[in-house]
N, C-alpha and C positions, 0 to 999 in steps of 0.2 A: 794664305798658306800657313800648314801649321809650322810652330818652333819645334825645335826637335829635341828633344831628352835626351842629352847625352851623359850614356849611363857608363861612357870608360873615365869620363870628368867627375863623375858622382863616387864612380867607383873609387879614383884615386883618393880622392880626399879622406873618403873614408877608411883606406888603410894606410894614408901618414897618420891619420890621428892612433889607428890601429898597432903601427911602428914604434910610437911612442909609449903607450901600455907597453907593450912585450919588454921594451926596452927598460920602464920602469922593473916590472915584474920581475927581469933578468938581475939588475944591480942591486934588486932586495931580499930575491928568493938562490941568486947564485945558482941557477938553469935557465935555459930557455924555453920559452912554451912550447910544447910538440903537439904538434896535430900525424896522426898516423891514418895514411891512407891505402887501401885493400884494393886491388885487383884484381878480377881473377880470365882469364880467356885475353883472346885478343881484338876485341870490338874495337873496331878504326874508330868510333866516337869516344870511347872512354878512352884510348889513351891519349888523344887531344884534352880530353876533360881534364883529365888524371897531370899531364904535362902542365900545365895552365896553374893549375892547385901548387904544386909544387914550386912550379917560378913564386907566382903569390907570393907561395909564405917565405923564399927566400930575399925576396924587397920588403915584407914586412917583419922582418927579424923573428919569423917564429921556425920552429927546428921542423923540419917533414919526415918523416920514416916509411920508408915507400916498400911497400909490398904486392911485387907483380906474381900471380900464381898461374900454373898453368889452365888449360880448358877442362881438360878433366881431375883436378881439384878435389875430392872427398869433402861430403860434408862435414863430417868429422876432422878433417883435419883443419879446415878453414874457421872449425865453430871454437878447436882449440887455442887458432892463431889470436882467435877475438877474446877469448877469455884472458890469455898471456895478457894481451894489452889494453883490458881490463885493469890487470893487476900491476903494470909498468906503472909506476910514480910519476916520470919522464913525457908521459904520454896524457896529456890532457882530451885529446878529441880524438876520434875514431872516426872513419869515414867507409864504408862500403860501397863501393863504385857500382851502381845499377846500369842495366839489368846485369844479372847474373845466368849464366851458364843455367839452361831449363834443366839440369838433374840437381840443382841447388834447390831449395826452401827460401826462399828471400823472406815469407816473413819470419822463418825462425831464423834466420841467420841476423837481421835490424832487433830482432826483440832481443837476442844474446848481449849487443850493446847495454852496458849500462846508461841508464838515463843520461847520468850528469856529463859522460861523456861523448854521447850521442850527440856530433858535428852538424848532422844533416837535420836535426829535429823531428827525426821518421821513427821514431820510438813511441809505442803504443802510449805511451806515458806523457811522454810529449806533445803527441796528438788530442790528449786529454786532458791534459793544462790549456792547450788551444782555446776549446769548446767550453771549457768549464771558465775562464778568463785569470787562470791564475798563470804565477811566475813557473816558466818554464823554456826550453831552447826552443825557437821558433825555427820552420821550415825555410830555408835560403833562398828560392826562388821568392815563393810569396813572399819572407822579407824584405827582399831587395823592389819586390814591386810596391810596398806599402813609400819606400823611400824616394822612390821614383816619382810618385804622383805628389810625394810631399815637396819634393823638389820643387814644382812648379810656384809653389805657392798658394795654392788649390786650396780649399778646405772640404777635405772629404766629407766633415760631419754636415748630413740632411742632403745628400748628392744621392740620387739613384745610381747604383756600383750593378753592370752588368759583367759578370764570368762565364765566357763560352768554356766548357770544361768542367769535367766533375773529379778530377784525378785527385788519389791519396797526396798527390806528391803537390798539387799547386793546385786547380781547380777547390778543391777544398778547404786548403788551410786559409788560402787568399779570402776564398769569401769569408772566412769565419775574422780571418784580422780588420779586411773593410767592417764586417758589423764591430766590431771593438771600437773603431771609429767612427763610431754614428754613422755609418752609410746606411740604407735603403739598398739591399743588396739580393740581386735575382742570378740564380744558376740556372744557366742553359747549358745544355745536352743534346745529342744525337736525336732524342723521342720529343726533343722542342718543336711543338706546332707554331708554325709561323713566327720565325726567329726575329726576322726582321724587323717583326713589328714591335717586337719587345728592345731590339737592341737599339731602335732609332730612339728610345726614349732617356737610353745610357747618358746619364753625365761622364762616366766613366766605363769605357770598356776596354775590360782583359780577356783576349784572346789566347786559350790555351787550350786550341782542336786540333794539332799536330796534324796539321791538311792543309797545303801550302796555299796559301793568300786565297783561304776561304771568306775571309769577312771581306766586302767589296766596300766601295765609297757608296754605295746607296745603302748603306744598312746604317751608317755612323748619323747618328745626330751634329749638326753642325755647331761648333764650341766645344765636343768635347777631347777629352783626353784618350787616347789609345794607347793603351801597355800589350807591346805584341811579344807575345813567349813563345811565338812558335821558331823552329830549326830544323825546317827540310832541308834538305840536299837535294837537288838535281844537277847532274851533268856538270859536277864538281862544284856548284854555284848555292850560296845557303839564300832558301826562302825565309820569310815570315810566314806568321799566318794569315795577317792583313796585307790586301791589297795596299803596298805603298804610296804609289803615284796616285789613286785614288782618293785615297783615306786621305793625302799630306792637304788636298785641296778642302776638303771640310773638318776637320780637327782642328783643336786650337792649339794642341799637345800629341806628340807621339813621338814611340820610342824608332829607333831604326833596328833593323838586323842586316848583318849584327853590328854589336856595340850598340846595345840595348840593356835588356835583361842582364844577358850574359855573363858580362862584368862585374856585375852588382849581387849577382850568385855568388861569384867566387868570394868577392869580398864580407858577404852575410856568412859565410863560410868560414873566413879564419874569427869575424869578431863575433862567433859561437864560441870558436877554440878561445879564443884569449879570455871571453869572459867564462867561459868554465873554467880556468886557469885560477882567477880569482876566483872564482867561487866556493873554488874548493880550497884552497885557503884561507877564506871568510868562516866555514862552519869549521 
C-alpha cells in the first residue's frame, strides 16, 4: 500500500516558517506584507479558492486586500484596479482569480500584472524565466508539486517524470521545473497514442487531465510516486484524477484529494508574496 503525501502537513510547515519572514519583514520594514486578491463574478469554485487564500495569509501574518467585483466588470475598469495595485507600496503580490467572466481578456488582464508582483507566476515573463532557468516567481500548483515529491525523499534527478496535461497553468510549468531537476520528463495529452504504455514506465506521475479518476491502477508503474492535481466535483463530492483505491495498491507514494496539492497551492502562494516582499527591498 502506498504512504500518502500529506500535503495539509507539508503545507503547514511551510507557512510557520512563512509566518516567521512576514513577521521578521514587519519589525524591520514597519508594514505587513500584502498580498491583493481579484475577484470578479461569482464562480462557486473561486470563491472557496479566494476564502482559503485569505484565511492563509491571515495565520501567516501577511495582510489580504480582497477585491470581489461583479460579473459584468468592464475591462477597463478591472485593468485600472490592477495598475492602482501595481502602484500601492503596501501591496507586494497580486493575485487574479481564474477563470475570468468570457467578455474579459485573461491574458491581457495577467500580462497588466507587473512581473515582480505577479503571485501566481502566470506572467508572460515569469513563464520565461521558467524555460530559460533563470530567477523568477514560479507557478503555485507546479511548485507545490516539485515539494511534494521532494518530501518523500525521492530523488527526482535521472527518474523518468510523466505529466498527464499540457495546461499554461500546471501541465507545463511542472514539466519544465521536473527537467530543472534532472528528471527524464514526458508530456502526455489528449492526441497521446497508447497512454498507458508510456505512463506504466513513470517513476513519477502527475496527473493534471481535469477528468475524474482518469488514470486507473493498471496504468501506474508499481513504486512509483503519484501527484494527483485533479478537483472534479460530482454530487457535491471532490474527485481526483487518479483512481485512488486503485493507484493506493501499486504506488509507493501518492497524494490524496483533497488535502493533496491543494494546500501546498495556497502555501506556494503567500511564499511568492513574502519573497517578492523582500525582493523588492533587496534591489
Amino acid at each position: 500500500m502506498a504512504e500518502i503525501i500529506d500535503g495539509k502537513a507539508i503545507a503547514a510547515a511551510v507557512k510557520e516558517d512563512l509566518a516567521a519572514q512576514a513577521k521578521m519583514y514587519e519589525e524591520k520594514y514597519g508594514r505587513k506584507i500584502g498580498l491583493a486578491v481579484v475577484k470578479v463574478g461569482n464562480d462557486p469554485a473561486s470563491e472557496v479558492y479566494v476564502r482559503n487564500k485569505i484565511v492563509a495569509c491571515g495565520k501567516t501574518g501577511v495582510r489580504s486586500f480582497s477585491y470581489e467585483l461583479p460579473e459584468d466588470e468592464s475591462e477597463e475598469d478591472l485593468l485600472a484596479l490592477v495598475d492602482k495595485l501595481n502602484d500601492d507600496p503596501e501591496v507586494d503580490g497580486i493575485l487574479v482569480q481564474l477563470p475570468l467572466p468570457k467578455h474579459l481578456n485573461e491574458k491581457k488582464v495577467l500580462a497588466r500584472i507587473r512581473p515582480e508582483k505577479d503571485a501566481d507566476g502566470f506572467h508572460v515573463v515569469n513563464a520565461g524565466g521558467i524555460l530559460l532557468g533563470l530567477p523568477c516567481t514560479k507557478p503555485c500548483t507546479p511548485a507545490g508539486i516539485i515539494e511534494l515529491i521532494k518530501s518523500t525523499g525521492a530523488d527526482i534527478s535521472g527518474k523518468h517524470a510523466v505529466v498527464i496535461g499540457r495546461s499554461n497553468i500546471v501541465g507545463k510549468p511542472c514539466a519544465m521545473l521536473l527537467l530543472a531537476e534532472n528528471a527524464t520528463v514526458t508530456i502526455c495529452h489528449s492526441r497521446t497514442v497508447d497512454l498507458k504504455s508510456i505512463t506504466l514506465t513513470a517513476d513519477i506521475l502527475v496527473a493534471a487531465v481535469g477528468i475524474k479518476e482518469f488514470v486507473t491502477g493498471d496504468m501506474i508503474k508499481p513504486g512509483a510516486i503519484v501527484i494527483d492535481v485533479g478537483m472534479n466535483r460530482e454530487n457535491g463530492k471532490l474527485y481526483g484524477d487518479v483512481n485512488f483505491p486503485e493507484a493506493e495498491k501499486r504506488a509507493a507514494y501518492i497524494t490524496p484529494v483533497p488535502g493533496g496539492v491543494g494546500p501546498m497551492t495556497i502555501a506556494m502562494l503567500l511564499k511568492n508574496t513574502v519573497e517578492a516582499a523582500y525582493r523588492c527591498r533587496e534591489n
